[in-house]
C-alpha positions in Angstrom: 68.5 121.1 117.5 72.1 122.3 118.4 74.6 119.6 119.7 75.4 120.1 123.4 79.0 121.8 123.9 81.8 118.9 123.8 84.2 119.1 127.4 87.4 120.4 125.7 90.1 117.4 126.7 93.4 118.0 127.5 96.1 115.9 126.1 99.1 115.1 128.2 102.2 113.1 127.7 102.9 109.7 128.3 105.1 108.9 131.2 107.7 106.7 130.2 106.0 103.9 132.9 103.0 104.3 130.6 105.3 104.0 127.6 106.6 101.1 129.1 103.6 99.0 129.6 101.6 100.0 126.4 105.2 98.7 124.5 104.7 95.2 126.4 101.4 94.7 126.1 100.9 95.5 122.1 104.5 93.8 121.5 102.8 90.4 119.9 100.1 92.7 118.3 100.3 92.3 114.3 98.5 95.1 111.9 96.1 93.3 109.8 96.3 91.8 106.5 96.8 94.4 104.0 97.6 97.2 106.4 100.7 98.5 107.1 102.0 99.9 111.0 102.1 103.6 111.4 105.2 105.3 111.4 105.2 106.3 114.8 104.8 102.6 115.7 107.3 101.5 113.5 110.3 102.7 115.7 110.5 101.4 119.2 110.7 103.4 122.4 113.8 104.4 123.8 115.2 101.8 126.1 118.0 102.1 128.8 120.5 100.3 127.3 122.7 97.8 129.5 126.3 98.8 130.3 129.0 96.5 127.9 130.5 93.6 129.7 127.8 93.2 132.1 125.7 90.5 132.4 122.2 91.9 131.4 123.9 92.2 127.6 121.9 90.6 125.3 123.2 88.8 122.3 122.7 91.1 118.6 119.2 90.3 117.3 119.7 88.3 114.1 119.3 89.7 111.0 115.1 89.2 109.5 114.5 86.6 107.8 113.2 87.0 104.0 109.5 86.7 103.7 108.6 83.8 101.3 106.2 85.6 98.6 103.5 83.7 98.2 101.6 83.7 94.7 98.4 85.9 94.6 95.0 84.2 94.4 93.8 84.5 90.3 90.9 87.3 90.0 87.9 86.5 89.6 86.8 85.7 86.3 85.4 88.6 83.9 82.7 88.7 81.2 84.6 87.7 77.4 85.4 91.5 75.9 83.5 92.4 72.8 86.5 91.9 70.8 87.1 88.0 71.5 83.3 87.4 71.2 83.2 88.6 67.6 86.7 87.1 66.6 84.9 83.6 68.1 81.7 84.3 66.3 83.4 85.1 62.6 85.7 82.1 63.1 89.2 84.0 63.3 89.5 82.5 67.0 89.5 78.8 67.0 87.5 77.0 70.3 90.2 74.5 71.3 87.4 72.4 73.4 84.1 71.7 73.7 81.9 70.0 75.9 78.0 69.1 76.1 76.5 69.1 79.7 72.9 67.3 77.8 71.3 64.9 80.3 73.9 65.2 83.4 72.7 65.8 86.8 73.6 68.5 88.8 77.0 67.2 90.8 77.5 65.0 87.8 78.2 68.4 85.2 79.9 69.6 88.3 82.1 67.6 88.3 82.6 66.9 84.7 83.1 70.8 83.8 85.9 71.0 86.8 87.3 67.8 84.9 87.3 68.9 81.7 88.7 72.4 82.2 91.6 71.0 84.3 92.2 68.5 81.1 91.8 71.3 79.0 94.2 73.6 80.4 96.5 70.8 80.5 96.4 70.3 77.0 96.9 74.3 75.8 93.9 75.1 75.5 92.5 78.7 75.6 89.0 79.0 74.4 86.3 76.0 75.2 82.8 75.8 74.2 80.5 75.0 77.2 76.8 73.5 76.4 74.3 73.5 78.8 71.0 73.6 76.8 68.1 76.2 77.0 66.1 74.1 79.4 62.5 74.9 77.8 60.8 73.5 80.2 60.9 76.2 82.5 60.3 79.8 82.1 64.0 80.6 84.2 65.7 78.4 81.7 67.3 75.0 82.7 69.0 74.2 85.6 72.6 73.7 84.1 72.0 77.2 82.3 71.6 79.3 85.6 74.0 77.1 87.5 77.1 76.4 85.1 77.9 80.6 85.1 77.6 80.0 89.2 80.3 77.4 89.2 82.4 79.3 86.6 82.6 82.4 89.4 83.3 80.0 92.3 86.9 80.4 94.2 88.0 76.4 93.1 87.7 78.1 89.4 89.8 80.9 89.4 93.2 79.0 88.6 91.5 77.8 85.3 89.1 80.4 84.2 89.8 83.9 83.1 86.5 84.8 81.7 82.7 83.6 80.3 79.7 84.6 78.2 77.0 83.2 76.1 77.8 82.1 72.9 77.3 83.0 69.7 74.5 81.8 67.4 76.2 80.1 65.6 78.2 77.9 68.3 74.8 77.4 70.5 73.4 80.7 71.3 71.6 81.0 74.7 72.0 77.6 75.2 76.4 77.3 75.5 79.2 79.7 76.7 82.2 80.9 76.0 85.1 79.6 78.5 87.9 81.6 78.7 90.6 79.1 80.0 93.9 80.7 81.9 97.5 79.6 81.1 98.9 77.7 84.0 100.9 78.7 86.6 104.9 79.4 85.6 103.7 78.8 81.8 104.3 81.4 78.9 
């Protein structure tokens, strides 16, 4: 099928009434987070500027004020690289925490993995062991292993964690992971 023939527009200028109104109605309009005005939009419209010593003279605009930066949300955190994981498995990386999740509910290893990696990153340290136990009494695993990686990834995380995997064999296997835990804020 062929498209149907478009009606060829004409474009026209702007009057400078038009100009007028479109600057007063978009002058509280904002870009969006993230984008950035065009240039054409940047640079007001030419306005009739009032005679000096009369009394429509406004006063000078004062100068911007300086945007406060804020700090940038942490990203997300990222699967352990190859390298760390077999420095942690050979013992030439030292785990600087470790905590066992065994017999806690749900909200109660919640709560105690957001409490112990707060402690821990208040203490210096950067690599924390994690157990949460196979769960062999399902075929999907336990419940703390499916759900602990979940809670890792969540947003109230991201100032503490840089990254997570299973660990080694030798430091629980399936059944623990590796915690990855991020300097904080203004230290080096």
């Amino acid at each position: 099928m062929t498209e149907p023939p478009r009606e060829s527009r004409r474009s026209r200028f702007l009057s400078r009434e038009e100009i007028e109104l479109w600057n007063k109605v978009t002058a509280d309009v904002r870009p969006a987070r993230g984008r950035r005005r065009r240039a054409s939009e940047e640079q007001p419209a030419e306005s009739p500027e009032p005679k000096k010593g009369s009394a429509g003279a406004a006063a000078p605009a004062p100068p911007p004020a300086e945007k406060k930066s804020r700090p940038r949300p942490a990203p997300p955190p990222a699967e352990i690289d190859h390298r760390t994981r077999t420095k942690l498995r050979r013992g030439r990386l030292e785990v600087d925490a470790k905590l066992d999740l065994h017999g806690l509910r749900q909200a109660e290893a919640q709560m105690a993995l957001y409490d112990f990696l707060r402690r821990a990153q208040a203490a210096g340290a950067r690599m924390a062991i994690v157990v949460t136990g196979k769960g062999v009494r399902s075929e999907e695993g336990g419940v703390l292993r499916r759900l602990a990686p979940l809670w890792l990834s969540a947003p109230a995380m991201r100032d503490l964690v840089v990254g997570f995997g299973e660990a080694a064999h030798n430091h629980g296997g399936e059944g623990a992971l590796y915690v990855q835990i991020r300097r904080p804020r203004g230290a080096k």
